[in-house]
Kinemage of the C-alpha trace (Angstrom):
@kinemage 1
@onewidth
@group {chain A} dominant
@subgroup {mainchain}
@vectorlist {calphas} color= white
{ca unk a 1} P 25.154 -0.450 -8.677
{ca unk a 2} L 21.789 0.963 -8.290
{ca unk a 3} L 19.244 -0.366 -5.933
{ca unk a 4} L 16.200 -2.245 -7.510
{ca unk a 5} L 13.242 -0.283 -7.856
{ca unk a 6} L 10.256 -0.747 -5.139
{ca unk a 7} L 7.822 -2.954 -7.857
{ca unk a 8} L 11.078 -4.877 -8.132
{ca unk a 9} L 10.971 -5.868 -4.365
{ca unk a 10} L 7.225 -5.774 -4.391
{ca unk a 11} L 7.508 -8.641 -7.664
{ca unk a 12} L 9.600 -10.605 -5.250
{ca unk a 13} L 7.964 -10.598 -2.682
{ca unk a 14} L 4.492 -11.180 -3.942
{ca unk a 15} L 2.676 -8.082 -3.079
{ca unk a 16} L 2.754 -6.533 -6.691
{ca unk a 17} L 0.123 -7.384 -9.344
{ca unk a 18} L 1.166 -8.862 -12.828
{ca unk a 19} L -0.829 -9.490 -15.597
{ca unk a 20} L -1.385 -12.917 -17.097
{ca unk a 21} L -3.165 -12.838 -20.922
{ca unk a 22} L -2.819 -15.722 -23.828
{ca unk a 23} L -3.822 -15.615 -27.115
{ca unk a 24} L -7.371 -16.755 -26.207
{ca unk a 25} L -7.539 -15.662 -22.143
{ca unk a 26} L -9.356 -12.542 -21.008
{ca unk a 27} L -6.615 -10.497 -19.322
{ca unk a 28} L -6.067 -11.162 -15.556
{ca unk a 29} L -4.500 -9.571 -13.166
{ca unk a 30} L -3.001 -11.608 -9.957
{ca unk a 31} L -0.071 -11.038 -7.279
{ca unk a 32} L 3.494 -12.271 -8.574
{ca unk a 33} L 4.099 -16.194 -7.626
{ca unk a 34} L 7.566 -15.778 -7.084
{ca unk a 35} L 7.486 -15.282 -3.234
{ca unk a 36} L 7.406 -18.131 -0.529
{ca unk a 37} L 4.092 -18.384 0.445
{ca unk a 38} L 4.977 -17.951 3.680
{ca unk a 39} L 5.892 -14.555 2.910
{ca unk a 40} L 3.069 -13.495 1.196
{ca unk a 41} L 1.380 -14.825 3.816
{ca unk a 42} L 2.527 -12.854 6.574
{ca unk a 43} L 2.712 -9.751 4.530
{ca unk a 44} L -1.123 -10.178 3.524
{ca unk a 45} L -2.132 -10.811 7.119
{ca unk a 46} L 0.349 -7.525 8.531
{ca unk a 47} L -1.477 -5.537 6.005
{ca unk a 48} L -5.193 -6.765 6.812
{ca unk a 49} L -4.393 -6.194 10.713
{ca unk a 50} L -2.585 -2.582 9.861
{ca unk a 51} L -5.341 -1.371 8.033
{ca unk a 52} L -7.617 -1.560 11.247
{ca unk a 53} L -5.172 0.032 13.490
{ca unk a 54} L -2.462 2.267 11.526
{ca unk a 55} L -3.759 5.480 10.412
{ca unk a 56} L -1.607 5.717 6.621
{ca unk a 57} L -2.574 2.681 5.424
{ca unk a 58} L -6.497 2.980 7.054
{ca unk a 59} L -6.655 5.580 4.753
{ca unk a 60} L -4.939 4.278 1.958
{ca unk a 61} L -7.666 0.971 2.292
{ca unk a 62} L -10.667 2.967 2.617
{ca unk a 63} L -9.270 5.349 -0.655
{ca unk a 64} L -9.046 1.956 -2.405
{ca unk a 65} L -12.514 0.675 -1.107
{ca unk a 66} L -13.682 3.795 -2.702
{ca unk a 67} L -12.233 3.557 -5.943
{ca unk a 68} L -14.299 0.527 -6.081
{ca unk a 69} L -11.479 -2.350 -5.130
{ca unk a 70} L -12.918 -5.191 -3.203
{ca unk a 71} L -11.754 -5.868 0.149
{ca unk a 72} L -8.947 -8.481 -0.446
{ca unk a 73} L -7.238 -6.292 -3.608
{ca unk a 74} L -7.781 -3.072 -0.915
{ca unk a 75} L -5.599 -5.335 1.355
{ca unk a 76} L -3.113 -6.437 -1.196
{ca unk a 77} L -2.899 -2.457 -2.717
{ca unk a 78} L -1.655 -1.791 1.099
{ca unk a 79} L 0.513 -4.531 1.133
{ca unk a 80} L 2.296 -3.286 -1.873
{ca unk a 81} L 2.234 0.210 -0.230
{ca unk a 82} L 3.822 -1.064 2.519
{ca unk a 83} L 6.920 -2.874 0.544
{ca unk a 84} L 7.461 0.540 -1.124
{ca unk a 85} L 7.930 2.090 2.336
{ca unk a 86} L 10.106 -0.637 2.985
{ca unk a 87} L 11.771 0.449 0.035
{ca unk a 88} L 12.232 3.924 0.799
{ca unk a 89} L 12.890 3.200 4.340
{ca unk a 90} L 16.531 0.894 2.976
{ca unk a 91} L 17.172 2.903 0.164
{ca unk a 92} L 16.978 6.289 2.435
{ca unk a 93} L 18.339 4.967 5.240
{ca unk a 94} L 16.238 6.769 7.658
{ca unk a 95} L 13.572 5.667 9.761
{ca unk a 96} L 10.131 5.820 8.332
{ca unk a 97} L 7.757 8.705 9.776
{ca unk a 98} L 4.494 8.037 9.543
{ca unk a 99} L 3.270 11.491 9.698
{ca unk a 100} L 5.470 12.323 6.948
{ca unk a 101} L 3.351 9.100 4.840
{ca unk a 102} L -0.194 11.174 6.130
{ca unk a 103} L 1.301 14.358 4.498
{ca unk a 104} L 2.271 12.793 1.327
{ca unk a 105} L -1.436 10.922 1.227
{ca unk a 106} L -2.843 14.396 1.976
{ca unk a 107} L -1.398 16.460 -0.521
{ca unk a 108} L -2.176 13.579 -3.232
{ca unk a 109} L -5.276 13.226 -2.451
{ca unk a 110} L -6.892 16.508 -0.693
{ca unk a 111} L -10.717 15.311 -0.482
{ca unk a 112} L -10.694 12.178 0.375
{ca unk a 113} L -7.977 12.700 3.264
{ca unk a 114} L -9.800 15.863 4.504
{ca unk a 115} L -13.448 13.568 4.553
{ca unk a 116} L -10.982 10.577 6.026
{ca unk a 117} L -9.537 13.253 8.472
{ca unk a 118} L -13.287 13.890 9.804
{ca unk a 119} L -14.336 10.589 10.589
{ca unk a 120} L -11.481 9.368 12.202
{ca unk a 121} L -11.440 12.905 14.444
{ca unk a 122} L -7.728 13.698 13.020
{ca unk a 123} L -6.463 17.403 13.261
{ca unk a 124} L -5.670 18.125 9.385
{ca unk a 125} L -3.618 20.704 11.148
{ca unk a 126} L -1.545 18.653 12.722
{ca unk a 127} L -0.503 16.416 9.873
{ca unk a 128} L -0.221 19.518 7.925
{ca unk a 129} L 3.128 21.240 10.053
């Protein structure tokens, strides 16, 4: 049996967007309501506190902020990232390295990492080895 993919887990848990759209409705776009809202909860508020604090998903909320997200669908895009590291982390079985997550955002996205790298006096050569 293969394990469920990570917007599976992120579905049922609450911290992946669907899209809702009748016949008449302009197309929206809101979090699943299949989680407890306890869960959601507590992932939301892990995610809002992380991205003041954890360097991977800082970056990953100030990339969003600059794609033009506002600050509550920055929080829930890291709380999404975070239940595909989950993910990953289960399905891998290894622990999760979060210098290996800085590499990964580095190499997908070069300029805004390098510019993130700058402010936040990071060594790009140190996430680079």
């Amino acid at each position: 049996r293969h394990p469920p993919i990570p917007d599976a887990l992120g579905a049922f848990l609450g911290a992946c967007p669907s899209r809702h759209q009748t016949g008449t409705s302009r197309d929206t776009a809101v979090l699943t309501p299949y989680a407890p809202r306890t869960t959601r909860a507590s992932l939301y508020e892990g995610a809002k506190s992380a991205t003041n604090s954890f360097a991977p998903l800082k970056f990953y909320y100030q990339h969003q902020r600059a794609l033009g997200k506002k600050p509550r669908q920055a929080v829930c895009a890291c709380m999404n990232r975070i239940v595909h590291w989950v993910w990953a982390v289960v399905n891998h079985d290894q622990p999760f390295d979060p210098t290996r997550a800085m590499e990964n955002m580095r190499r997908h996205f070069p300029e805004p990492f390098a510019l993130f790298c700058r402010n936040q006096n990071i060594a790009t050569e140190v996430i680079a080895s």
